[in-house]
N, CA, C and O atoms as a MOPAC input file, in Angstrom:
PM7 MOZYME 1SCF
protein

 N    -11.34000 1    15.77700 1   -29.07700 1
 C    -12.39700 1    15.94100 1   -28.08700 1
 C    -11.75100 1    16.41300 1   -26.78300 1
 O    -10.85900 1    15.81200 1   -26.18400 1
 N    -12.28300 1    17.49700 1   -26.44400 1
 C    -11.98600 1    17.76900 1   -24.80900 1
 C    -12.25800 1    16.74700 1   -23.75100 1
 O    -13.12900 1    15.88200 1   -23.83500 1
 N    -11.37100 1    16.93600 1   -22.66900 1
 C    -11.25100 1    16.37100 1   -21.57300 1
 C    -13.06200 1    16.28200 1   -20.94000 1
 O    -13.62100 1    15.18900 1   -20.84700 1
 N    -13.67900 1    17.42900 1   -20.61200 1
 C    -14.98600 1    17.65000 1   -20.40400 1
 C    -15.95500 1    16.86900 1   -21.37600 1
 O    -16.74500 1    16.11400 1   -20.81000 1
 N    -16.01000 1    16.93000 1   -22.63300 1
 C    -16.47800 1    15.94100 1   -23.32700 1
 C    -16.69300 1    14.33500 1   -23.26200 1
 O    -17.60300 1    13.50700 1   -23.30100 1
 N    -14.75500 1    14.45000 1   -23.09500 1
 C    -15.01000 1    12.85900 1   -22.73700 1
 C    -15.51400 1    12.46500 1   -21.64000 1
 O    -16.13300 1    11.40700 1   -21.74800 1
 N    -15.48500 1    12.89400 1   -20.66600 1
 C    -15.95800 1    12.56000 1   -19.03800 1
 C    -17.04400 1    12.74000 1   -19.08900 1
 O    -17.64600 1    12.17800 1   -18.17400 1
 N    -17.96900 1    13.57800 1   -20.10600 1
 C    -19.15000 1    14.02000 1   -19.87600 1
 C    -20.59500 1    12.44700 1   -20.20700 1
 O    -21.82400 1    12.38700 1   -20.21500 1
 N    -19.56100 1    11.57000 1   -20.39800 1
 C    -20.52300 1    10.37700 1   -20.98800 1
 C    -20.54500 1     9.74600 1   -19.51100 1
 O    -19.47600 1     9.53800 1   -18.93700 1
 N    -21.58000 1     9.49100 1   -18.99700 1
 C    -21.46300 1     8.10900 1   -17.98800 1
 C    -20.80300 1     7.22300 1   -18.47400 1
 O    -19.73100 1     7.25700 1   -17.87100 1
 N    -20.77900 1     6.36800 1   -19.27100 1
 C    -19.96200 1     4.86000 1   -19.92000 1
 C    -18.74400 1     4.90000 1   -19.75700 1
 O    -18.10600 1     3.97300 1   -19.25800 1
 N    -17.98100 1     6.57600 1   -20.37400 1
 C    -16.27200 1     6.39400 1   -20.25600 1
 C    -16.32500 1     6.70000 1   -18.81800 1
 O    -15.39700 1     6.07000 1   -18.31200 1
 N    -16.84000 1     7.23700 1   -18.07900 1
 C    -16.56300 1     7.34400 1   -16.72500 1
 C    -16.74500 1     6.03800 1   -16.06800 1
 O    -15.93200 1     5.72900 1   -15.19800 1
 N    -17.77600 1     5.16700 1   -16.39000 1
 C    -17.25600 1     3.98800 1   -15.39500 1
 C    -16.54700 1     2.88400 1   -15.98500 1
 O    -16.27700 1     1.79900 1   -15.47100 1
 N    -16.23900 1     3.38200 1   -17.32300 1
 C    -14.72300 1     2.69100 1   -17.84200 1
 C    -13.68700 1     3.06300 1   -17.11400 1
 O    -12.93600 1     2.36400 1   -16.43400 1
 N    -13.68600 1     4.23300 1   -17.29900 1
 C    -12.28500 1     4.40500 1   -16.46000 1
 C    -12.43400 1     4.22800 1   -14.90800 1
 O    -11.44500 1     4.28900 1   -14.17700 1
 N    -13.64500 1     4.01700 1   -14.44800 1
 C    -13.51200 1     3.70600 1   -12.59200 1
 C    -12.91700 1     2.32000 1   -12.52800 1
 O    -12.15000 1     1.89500 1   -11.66300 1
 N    -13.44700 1     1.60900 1   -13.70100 1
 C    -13.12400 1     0.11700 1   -13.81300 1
 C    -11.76900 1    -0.10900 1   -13.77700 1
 O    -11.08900 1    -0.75500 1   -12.98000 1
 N    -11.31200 1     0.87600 1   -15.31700 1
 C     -9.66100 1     0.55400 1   -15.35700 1
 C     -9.03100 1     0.91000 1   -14.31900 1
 O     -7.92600 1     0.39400 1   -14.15300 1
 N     -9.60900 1     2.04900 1   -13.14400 1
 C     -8.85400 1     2.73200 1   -12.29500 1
 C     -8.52500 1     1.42400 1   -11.25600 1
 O     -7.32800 1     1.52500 1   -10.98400 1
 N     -8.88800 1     0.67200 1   -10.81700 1
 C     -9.29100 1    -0.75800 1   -10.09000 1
 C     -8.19400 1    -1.97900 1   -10.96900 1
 O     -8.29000 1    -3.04500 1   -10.36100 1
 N     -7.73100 1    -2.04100 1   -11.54500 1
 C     -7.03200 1    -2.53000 1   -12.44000 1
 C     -7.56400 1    -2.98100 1   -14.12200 1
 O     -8.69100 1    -3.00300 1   -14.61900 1
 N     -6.27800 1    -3.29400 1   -14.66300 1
 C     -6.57600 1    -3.14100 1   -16.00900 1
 C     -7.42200 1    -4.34600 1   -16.25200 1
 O     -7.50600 1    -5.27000 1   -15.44300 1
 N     -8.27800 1    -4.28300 1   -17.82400 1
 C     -8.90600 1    -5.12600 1   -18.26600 1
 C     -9.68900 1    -5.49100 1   -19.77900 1
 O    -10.37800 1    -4.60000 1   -20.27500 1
 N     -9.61600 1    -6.24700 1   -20.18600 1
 C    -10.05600 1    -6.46100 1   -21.57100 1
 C    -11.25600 1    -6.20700 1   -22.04900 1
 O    -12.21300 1    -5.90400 1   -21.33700 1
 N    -11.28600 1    -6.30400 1   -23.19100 1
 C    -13.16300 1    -5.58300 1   -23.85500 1
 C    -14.14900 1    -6.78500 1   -22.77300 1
 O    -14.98400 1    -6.26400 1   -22.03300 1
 N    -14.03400 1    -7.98900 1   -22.74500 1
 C    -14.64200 1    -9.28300 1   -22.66400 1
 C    -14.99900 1    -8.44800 1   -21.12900 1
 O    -15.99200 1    -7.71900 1   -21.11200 1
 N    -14.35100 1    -8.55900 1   -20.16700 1
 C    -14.52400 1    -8.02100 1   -19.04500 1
 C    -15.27700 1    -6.88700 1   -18.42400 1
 O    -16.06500 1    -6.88100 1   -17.47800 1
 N    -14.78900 1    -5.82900 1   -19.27900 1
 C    -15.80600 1    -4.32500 1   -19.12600 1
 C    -17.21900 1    -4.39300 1   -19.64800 1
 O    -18.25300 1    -4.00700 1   -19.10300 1
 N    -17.01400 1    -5.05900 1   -21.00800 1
 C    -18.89000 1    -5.70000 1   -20.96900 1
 C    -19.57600 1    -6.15700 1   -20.27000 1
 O    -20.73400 1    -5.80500 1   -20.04500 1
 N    -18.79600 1    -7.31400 1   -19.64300 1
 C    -19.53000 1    -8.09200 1   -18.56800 1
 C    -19.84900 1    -7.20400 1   -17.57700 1
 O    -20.98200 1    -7.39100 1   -17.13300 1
 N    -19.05900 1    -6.02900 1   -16.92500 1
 C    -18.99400 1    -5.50600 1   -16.05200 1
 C    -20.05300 1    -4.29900 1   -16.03800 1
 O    -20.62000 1    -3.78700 1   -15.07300 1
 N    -20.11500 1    -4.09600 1   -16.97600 1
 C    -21.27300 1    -2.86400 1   -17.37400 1
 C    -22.36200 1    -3.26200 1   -17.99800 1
 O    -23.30600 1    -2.47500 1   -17.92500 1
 N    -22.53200 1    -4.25000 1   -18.59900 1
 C    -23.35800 1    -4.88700 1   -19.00900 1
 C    -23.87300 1    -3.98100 1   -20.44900 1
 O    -24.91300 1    -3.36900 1   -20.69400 1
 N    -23.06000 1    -4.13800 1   -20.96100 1
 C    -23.04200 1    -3.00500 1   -22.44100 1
 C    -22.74400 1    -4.12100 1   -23.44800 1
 O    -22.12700 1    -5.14900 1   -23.17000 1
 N    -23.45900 1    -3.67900 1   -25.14600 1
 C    -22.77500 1    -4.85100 1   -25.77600 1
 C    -21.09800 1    -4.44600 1   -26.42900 1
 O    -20.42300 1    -3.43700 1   -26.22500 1
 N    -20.88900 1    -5.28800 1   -27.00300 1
 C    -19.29000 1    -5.15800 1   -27.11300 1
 C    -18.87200 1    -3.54100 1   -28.01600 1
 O    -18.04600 1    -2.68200 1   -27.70800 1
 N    -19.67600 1    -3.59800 1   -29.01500 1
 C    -19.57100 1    -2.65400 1   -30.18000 1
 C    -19.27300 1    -1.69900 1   -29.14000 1
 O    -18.12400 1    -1.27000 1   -29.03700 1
 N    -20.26700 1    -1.28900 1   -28.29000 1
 C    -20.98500 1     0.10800 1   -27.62000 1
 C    -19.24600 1     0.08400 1   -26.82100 1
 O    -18.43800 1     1.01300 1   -26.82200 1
 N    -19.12300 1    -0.94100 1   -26.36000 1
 C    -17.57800 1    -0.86900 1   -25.38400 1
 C    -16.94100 1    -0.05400 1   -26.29200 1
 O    -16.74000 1     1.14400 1   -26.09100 1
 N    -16.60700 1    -0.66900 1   -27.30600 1
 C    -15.41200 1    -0.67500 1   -28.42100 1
 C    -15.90900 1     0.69100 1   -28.55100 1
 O    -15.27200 1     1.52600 1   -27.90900 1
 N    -16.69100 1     1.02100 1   -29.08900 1
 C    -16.55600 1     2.64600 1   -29.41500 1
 C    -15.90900 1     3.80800 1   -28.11500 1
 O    -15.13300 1     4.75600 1   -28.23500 1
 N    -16.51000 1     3.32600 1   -27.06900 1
 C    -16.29800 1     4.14900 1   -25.66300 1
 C    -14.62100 1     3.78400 1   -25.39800 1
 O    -14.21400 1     4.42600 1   -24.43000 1
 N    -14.11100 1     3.36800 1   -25.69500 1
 C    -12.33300 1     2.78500 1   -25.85700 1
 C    -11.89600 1     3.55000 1   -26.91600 1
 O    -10.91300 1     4.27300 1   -26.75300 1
 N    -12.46900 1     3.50800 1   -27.97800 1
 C    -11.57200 1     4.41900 1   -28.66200 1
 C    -11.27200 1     5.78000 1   -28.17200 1
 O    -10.13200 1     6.24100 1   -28.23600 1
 N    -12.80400 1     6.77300 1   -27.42400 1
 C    -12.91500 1     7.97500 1   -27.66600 1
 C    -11.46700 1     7.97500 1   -26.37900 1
 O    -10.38400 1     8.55500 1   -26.46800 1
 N    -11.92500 1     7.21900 1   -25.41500 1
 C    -11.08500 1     7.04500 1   -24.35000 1
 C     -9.53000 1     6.89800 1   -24.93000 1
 O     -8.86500 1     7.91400 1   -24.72800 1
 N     -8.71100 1     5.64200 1   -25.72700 1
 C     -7.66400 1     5.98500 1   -26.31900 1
 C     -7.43500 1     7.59900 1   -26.94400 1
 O     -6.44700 1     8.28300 1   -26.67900 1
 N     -8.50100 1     8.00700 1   -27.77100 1
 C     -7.41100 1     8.68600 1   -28.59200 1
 C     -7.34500 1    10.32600 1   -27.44500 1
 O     -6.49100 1    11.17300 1   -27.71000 1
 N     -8.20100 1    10.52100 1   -26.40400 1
 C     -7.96500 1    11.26400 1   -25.64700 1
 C     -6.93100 1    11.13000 1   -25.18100 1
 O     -6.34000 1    12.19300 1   -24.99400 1
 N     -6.09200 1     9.68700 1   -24.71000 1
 C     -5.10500 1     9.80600 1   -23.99000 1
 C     -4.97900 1     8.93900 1   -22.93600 1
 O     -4.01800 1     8.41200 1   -22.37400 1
 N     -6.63700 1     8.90000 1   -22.74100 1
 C     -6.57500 1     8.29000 1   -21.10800 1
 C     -6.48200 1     6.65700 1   -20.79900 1
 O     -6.39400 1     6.18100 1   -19.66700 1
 N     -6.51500 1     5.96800 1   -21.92500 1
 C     -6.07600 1     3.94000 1   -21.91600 1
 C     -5.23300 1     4.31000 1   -23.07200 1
 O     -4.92900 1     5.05500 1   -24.00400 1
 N     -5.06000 1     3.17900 1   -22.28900 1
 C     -3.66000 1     2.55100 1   -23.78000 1
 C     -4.31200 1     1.09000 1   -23.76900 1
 O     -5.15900 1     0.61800 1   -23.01100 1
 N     -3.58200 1     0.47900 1   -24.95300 1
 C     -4.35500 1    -1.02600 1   -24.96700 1
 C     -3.04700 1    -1.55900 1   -25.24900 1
 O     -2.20400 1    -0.97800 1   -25.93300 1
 N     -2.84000 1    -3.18400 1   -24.45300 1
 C     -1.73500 1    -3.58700 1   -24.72900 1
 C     -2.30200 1    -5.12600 1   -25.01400 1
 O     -3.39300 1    -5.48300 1   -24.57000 1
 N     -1.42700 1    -6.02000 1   -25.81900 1
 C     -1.46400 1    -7.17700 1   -26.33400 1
 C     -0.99700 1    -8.28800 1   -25.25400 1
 O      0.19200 1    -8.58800 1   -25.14500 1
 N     -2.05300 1    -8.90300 1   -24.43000 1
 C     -1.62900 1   -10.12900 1   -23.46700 1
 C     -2.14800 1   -11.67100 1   -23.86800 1
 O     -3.18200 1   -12.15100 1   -23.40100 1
 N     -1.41500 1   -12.25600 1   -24.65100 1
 C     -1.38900 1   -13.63100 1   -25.52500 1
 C     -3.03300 1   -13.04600 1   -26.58900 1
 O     -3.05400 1   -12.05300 1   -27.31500 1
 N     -4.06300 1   -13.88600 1   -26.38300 1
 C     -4.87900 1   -13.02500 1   -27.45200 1
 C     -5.75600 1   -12.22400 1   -26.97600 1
 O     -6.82600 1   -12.13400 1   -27.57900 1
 N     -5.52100 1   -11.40100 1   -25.71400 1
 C     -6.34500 1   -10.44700 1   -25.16600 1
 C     -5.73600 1    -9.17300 1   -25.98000 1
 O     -4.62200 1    -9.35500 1   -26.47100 1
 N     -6.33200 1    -7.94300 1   -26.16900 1
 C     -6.31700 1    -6.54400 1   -26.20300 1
 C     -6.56600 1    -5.96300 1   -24.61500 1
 O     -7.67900 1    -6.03500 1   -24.09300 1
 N     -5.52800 1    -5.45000 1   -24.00400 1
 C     -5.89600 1    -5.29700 1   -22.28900 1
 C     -5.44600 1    -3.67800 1   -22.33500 1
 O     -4.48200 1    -3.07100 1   -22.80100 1
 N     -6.90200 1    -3.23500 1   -21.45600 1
 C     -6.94000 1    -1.54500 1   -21.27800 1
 C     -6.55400 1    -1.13000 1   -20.23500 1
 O     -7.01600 1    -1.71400 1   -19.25400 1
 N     -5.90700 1    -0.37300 1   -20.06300 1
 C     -5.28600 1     0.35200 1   -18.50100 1
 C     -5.30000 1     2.09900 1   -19.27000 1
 O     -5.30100 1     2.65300 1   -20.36900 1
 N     -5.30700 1     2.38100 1   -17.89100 1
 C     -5.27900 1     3.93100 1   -17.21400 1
 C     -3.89900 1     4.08400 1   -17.87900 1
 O     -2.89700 1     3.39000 1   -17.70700 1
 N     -4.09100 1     5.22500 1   -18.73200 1
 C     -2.57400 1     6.36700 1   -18.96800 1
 C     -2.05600 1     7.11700 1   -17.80900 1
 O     -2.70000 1     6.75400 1   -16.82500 1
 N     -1.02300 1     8.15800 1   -17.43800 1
 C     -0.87200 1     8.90900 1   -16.55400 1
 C     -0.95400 1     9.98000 1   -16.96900 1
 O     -0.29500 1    10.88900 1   -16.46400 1
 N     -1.89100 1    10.21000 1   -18.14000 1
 C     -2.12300 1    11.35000 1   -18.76900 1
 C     -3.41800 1    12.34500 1   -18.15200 1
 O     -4.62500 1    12.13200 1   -18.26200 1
 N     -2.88200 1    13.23600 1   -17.62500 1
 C     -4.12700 1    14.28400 1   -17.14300 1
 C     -4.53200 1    14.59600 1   -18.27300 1
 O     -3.86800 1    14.68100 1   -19.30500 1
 N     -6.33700 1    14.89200 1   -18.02100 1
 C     -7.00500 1    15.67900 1   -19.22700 1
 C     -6.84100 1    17.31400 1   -18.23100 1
 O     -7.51200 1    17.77400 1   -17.30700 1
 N     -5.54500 1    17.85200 1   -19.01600 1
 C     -5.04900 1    19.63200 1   -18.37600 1
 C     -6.13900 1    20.14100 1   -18.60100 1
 O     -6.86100 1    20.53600 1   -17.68600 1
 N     -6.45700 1    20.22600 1   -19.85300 1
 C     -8.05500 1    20.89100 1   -19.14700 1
 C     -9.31100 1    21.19800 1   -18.52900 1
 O     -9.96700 1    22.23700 1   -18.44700 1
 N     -9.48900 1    19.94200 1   -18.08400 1
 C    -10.24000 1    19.34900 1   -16.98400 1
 C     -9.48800 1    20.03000 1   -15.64000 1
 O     -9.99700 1    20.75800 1   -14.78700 1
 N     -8.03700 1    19.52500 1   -15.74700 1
 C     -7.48000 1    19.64800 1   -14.66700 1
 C     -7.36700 1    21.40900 1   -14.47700 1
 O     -7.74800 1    21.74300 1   -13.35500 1
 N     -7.10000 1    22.11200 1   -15.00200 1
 C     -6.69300 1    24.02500 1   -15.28600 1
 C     -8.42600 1    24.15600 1   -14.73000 1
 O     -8.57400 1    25.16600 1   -14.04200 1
 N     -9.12800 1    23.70800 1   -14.82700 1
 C    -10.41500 1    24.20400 1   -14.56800 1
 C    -10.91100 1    24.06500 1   -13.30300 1
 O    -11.66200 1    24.83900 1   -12.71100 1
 N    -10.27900 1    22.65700 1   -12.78800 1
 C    -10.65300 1    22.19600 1   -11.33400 1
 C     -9.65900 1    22.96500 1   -10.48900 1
 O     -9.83700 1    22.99400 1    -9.27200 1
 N     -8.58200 1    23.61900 1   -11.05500 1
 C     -7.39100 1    23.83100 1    -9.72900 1
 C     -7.36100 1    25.04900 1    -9.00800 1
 O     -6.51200 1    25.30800 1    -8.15500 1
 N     -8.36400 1    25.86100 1    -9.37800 1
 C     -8.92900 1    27.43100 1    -8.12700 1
 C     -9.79700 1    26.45900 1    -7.69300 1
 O     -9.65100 1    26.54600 1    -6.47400 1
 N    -10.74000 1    25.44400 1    -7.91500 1
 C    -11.81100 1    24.61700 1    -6.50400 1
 C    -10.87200 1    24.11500 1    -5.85600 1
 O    -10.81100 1    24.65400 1    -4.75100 1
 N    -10.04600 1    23.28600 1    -6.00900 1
 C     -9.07900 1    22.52200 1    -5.34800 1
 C     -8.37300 1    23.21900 1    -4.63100 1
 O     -8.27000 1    22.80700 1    -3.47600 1
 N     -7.62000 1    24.50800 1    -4.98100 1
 C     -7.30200 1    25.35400 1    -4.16300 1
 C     -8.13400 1    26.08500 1    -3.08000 1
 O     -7.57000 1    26.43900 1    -2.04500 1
 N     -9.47400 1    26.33100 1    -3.27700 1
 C    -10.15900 1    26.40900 1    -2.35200 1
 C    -10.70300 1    25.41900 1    -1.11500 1
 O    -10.83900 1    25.54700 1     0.10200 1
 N    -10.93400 1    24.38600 1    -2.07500 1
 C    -11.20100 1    23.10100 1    -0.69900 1
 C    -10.06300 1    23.06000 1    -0.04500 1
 O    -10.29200 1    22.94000 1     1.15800 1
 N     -8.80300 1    23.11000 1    -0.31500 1
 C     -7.99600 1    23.29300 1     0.23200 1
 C     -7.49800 1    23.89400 1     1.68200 1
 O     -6.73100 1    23.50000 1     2.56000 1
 N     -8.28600 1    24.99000 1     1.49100 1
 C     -7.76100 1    26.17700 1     2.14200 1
 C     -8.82000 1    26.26800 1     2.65500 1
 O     -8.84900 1    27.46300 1     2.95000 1
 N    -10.00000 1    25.71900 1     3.07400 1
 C    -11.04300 1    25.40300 1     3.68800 1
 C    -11.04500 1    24.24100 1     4.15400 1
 O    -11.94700 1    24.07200 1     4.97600 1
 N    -10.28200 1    23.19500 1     3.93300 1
 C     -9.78600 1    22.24700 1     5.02800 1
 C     -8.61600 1    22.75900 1     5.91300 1
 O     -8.80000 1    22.68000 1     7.12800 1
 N     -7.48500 1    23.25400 1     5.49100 1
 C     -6.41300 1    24.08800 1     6.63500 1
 C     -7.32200 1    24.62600 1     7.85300 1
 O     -7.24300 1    24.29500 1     9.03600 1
 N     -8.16800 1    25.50300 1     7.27800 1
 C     -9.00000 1    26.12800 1     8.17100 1
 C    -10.02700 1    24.86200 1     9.22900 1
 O     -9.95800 1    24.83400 1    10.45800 1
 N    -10.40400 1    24.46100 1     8.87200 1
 C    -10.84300 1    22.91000 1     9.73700 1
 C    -10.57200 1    22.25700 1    10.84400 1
 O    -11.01000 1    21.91300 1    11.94100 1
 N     -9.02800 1    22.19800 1     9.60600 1
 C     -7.70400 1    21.58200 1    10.78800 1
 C     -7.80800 1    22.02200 1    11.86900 1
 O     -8.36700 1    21.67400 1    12.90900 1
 N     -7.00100 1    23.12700 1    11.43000 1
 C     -6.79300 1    24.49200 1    12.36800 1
 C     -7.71500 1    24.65500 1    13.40900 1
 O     -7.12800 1    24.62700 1    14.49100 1
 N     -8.94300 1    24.81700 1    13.52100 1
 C    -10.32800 1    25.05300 1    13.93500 1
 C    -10.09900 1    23.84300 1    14.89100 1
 O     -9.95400 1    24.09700 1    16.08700 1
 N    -10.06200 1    22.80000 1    14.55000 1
 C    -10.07800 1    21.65200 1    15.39500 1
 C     -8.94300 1    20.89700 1    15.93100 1
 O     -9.26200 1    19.88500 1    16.55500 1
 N     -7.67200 1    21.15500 1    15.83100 1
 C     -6.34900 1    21.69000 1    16.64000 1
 C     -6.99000 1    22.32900 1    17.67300 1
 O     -7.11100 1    21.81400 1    18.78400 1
 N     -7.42100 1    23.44300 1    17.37400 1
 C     -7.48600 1    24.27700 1    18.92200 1
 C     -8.63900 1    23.72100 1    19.55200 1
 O     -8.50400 1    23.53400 1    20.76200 1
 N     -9.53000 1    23.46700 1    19.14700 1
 C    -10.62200 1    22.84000 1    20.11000 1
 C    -10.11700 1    21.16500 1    20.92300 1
 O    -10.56400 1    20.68800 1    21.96600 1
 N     -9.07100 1    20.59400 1    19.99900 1
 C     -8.28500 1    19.60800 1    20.91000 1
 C     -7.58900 1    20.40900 1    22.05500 1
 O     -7.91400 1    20.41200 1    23.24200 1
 N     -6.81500 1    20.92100 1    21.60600 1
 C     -5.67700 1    21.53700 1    22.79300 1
 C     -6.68800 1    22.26600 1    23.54500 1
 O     -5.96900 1    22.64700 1    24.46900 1
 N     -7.44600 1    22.57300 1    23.71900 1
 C     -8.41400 1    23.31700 1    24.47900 1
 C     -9.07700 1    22.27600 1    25.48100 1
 O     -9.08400 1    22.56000 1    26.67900 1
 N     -9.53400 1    21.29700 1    25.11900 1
 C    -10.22900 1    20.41000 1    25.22200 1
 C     -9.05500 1    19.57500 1    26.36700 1
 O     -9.35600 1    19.37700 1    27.54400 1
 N     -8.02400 1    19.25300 1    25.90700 1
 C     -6.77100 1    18.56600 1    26.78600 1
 C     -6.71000 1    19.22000 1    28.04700 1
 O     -6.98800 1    18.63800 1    29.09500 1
 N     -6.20000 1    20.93200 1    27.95600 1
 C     -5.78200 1    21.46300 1    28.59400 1
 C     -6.99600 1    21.35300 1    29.92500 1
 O     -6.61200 1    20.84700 1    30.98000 1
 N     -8.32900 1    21.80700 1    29.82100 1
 C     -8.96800 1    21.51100 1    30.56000 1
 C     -9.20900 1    20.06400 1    31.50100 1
 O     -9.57700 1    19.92500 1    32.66800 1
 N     -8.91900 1    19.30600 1    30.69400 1
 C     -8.66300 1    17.70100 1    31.27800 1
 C     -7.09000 1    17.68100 1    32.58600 1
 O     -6.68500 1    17.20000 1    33.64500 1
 N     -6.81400 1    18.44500 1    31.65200 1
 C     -5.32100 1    18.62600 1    32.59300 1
 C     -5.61500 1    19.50000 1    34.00300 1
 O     -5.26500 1    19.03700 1    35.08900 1
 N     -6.10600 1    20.45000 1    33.92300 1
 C     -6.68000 1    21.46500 1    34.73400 1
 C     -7.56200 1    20.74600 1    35.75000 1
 O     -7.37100 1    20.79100 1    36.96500 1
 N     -8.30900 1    20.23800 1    35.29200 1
 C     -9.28300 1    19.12800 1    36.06500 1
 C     -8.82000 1    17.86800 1    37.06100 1
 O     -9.24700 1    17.34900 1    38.09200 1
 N     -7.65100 1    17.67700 1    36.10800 1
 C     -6.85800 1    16.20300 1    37.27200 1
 C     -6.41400 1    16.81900 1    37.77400 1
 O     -6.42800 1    16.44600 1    38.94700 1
 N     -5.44800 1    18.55800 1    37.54200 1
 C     -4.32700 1    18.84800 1    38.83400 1
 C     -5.37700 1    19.06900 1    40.19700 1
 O     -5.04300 1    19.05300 1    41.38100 1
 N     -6.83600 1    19.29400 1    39.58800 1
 C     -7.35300 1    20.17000 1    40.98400 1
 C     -8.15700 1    18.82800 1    41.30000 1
 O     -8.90600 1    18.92900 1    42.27100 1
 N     -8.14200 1    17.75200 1    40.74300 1
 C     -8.84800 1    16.53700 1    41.91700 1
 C     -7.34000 1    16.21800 1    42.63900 1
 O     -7.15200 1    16.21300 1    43.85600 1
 N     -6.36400 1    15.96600 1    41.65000 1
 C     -4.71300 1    15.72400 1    42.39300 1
 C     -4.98500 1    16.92900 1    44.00700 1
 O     -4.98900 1    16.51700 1    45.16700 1
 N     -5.11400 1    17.89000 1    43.72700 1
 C     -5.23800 1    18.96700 1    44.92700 1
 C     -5.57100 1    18.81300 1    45.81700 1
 O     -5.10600 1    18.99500 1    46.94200 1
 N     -7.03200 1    18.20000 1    45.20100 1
 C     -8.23700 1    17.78200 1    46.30500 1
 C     -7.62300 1    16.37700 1    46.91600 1
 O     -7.25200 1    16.14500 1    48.06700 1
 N     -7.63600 1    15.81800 1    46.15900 1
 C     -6.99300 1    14.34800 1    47.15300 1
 C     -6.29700 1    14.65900 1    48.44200 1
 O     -6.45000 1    14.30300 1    49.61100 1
 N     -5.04500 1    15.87300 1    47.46500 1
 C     -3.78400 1    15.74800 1    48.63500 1
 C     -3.87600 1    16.10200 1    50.23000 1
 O     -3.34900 1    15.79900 1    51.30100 1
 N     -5.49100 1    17.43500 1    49.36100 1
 C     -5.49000 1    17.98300 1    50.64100 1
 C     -6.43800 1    17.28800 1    51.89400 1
 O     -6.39500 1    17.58500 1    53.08800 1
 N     -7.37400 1    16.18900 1    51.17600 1
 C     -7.74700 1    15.05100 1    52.13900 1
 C     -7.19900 1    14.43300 1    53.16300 1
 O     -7.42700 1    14.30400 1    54.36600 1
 N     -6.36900 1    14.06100 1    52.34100 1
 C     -4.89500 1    13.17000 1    53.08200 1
 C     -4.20600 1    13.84300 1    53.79100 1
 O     -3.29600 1    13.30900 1    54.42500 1
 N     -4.43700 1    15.12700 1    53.87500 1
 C     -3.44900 1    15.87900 1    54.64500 1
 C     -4.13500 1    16.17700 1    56.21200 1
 O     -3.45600 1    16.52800 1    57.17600 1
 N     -5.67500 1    15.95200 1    56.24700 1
 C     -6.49200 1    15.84600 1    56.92800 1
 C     -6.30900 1    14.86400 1    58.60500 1
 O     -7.27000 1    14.76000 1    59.36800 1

């Protein structure tokens, strides 16, 4: 099953928001989703054999955690958007860099000429 496939279910997606939060056993993600166990158990497998949990043995728990396995094709598909948000936040930055330093400089401009004005009070 593709990466898109699997994500494409609501259930493995807030399985994995769950596991993303730390790991946890079937008993837990039921409770948490309020799904019955079977329905879990099936949504774990599709999730194992993609890649994305592993299940490990903690005394008589079965406990699911997050792989560090990208679904690449998910990922090859998202990475010209990503490169674009990207490069449309630089531009942002950028954009709002200069409207700071713009913004300063005038502040600066403003105290030398009350500094001015004072001095030349006092000079009065």
């Amino acid at each position: 099953m593709d990466g898109f496939a699997v994500l494409a279910d609501d259930t493995r997606r807030r399985i994995l928001d769950l596991l993303r939060q730390a790991p946890r056993d079937v008993g837990e993600i039921v409770r948490a989703l309020g799904l019955s166990q079977p329905n879990v158990s099936k949504h774990l497998r599709v999730l194992r054999e993609a890649g994305l949990v592993e299940a490990g043995v903690e005394g008589r728990r079965r406990v699911y955690r997050l792989t560090d396995v990208p679904l690449r094709d998910v990922e090859e598909w998202l990475r010209p958007y990503r490169e674009r948000w990207v490069r449309h936040f630089d531009a942002l930055e950028e954009h709002l860099d200069r409207r700071r330093a713009h913004r300063e400089s005038e502040t600066e401009t403003e105290t030398e000429a009350e500094t001015d004005a004072d001095g030349a009070e006092a000079d009065r």
